[in-house]
C-alpha positions as CSV (number, residue, x, y, z in Angstrom):
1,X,1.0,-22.2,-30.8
2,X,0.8,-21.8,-27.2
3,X,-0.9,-24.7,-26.5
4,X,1.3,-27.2,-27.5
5,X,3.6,-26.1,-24.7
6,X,0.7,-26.3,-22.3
7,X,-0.6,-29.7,-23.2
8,X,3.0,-31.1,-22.8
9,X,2.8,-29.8,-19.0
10,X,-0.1,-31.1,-18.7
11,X,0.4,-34.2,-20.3
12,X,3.5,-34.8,-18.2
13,X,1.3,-33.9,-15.0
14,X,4.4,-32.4,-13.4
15,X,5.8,-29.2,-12.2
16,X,9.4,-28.2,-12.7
17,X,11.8,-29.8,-10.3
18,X,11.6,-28.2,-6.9
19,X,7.9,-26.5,-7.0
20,X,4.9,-27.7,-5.5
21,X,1.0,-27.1,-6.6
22,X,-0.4,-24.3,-4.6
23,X,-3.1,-24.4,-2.4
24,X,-6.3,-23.6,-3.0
25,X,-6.7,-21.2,-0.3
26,X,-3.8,-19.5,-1.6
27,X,-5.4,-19.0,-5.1
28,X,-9.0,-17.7,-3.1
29,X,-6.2,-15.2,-1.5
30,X,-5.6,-13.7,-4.2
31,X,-9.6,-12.4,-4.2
32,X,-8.2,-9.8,-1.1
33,X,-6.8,-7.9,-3.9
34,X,-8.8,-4.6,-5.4
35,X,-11.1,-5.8,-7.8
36,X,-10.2,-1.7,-9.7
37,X,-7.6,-1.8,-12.0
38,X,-3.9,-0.6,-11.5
39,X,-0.1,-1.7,-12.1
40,X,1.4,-4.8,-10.8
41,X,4.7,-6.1,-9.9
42,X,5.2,-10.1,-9.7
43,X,8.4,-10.5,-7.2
44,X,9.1,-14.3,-7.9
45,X,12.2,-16.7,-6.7
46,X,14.3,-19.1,-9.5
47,X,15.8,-21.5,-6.8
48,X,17.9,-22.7,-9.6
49,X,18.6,-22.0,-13.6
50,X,16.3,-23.3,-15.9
51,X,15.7,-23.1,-19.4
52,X,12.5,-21.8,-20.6
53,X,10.5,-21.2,-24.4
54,X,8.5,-18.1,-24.7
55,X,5.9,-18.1,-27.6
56,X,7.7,-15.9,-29.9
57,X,10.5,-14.6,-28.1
58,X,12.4,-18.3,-28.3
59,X,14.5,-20.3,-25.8
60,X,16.6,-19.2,-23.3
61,X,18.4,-20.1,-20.0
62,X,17.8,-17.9,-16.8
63,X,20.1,-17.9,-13.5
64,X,18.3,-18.8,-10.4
65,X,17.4,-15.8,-7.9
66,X,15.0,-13.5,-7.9
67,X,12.5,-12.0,-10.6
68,X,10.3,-8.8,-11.4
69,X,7.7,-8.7,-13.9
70,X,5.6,-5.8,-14.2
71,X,2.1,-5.6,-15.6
72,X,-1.4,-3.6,-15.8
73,X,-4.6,-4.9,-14.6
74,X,-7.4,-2.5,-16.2
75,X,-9.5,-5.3,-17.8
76,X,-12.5,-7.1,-15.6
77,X,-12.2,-7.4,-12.2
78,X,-9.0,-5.5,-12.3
79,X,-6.0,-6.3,-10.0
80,X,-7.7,-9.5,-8.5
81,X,-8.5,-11.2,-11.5
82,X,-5.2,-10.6,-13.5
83,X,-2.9,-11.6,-10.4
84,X,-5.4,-14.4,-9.9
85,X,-4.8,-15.7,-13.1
86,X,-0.9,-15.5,-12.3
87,X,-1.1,-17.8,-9.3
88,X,-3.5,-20.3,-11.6
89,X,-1.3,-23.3,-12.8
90,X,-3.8,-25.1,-15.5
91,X,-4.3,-21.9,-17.7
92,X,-3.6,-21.4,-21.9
93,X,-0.8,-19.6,-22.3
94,X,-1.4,-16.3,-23.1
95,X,1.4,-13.7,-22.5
96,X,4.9,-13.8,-21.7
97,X,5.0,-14.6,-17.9
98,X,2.5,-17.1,-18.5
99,X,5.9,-19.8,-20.0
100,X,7.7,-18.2,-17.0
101,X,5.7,-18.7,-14.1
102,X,5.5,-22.5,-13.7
103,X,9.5,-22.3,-13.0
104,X,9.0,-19.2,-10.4
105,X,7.9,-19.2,-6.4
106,X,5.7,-16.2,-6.2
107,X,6.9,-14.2,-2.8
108,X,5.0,-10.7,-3.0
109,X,2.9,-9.0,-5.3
110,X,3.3,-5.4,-5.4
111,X,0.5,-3.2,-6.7
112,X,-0.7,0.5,-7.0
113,X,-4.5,0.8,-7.3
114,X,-4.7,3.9,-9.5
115,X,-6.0,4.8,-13.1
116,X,-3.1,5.4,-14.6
117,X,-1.0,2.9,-16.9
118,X,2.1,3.2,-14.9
119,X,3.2,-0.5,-15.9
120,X,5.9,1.2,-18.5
121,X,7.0,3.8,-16.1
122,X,7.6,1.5,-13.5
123,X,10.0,-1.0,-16.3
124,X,12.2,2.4,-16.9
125,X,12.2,2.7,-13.1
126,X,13.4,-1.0,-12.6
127,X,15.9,-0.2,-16.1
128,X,17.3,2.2,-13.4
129,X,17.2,0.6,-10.4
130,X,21.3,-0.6,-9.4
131,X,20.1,-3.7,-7.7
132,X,18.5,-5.2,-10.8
133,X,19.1,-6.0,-14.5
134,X,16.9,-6.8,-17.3
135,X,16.0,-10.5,-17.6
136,X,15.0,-10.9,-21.2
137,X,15.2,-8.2,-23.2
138,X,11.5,-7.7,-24.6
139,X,9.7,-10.3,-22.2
140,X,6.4,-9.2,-21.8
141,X,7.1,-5.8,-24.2
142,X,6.1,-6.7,-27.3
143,X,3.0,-3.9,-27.9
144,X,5.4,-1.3,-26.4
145,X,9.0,0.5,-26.3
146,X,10.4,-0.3,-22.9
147,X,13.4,-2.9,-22.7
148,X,11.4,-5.4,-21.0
149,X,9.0,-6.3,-18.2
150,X,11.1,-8.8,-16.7
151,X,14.0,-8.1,-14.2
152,X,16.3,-10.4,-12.5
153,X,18.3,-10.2,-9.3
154,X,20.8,-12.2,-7.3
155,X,19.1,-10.6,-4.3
156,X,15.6,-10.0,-2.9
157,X,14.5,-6.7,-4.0
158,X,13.1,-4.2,-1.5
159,X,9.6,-3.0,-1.6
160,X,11.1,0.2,0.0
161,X,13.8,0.0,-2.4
162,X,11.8,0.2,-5.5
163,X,9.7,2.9,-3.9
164,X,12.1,5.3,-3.6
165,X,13.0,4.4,-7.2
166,X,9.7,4.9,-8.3
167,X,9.7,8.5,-6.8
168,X,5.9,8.5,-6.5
169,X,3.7,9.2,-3.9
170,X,1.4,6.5,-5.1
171,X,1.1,4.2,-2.2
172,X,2.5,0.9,-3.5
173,X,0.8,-2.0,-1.4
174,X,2.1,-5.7,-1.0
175,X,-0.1,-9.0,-1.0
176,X,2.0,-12.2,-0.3
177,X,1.5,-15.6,-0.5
């Protein structure tokens, strides 16, 4: 159960080592964001390994560098309200990223404000993209087919970069902290 996990963070009243509570104008930030729905990508910095449990998929150790985790928005209040709840620290622990994100420095958020589900078209683009690999194979997959939702890279990915692999002409727009 989910919970557990969460009431030993809390419990312990601490963050991982390195990471600092954010700011509550940087929460209220996230409200600049389309309230419509659309796809997501969370581009987040590991400053060093760390081991991590996620719900179902288990334990495992990730490197330190740089993560992308893709997601859709199409529920209530769309975009803003799903990447709001991303940049929440005292939250149950729902999905996947949710385990993840209390050991991750959120640097961008990179979003298309369009109807379409274009979340698992966007993991095969990222499956493609040279300067990236897949993190955890079925991290944040688990009601579809695509490898994963979570990419990891030694370098800062490109917003410009992951257009082009995209190959949309979707405008891809950027909020960051």
């Amino acid at each position: 159960q989910p919970d557990g996990a969460q009431g030993r963070l809390r419990a312990a009243g601490a963050l991982p080592p390195g990471l600092r509570r954010r700011p509550r104008a940087v929460l209220k930030g996230a409200r600049r964001l389309p309230s419509t729905g659309g796809t997501y990508l969370l581009v987040m910095q590991a400053r060093d390994g760390f081991a991590v449990e996620a719900g179902r998929l288990g334990e495992r150790r990730l490197p330190r560098g740089w993560y992308c985790y893709v997601g859709s928005a199409f529920g209530p209040g769309g975009l803003a309200a799903r990447c709001g709840r991303h940049l929440r620290e005292d939250k149950r622990l729902r999905w996947h990223i949710d385990y993840l994100r209390p050991h991750l420095r959120l640097a961008a958020i990179w979003y298309a404000e369009d109807p379409r589900r274009m979340e698992h078209e966007w993991a095969r683009a990222l499956d493609a993209w040279e300067p990236v690999s897949c993190a955890w194979p079925g991290f944040g997959a688990s009601d579809c087919r695509c490898v994963s939702h979570l990419w990891h890279s030694s370098r800062q990915p490109s917003r410009e970069g992951f257009r082009r692999q995209v190959g949309r002409d979707t405008p891809i727009e950027t909020f960051e902290e």
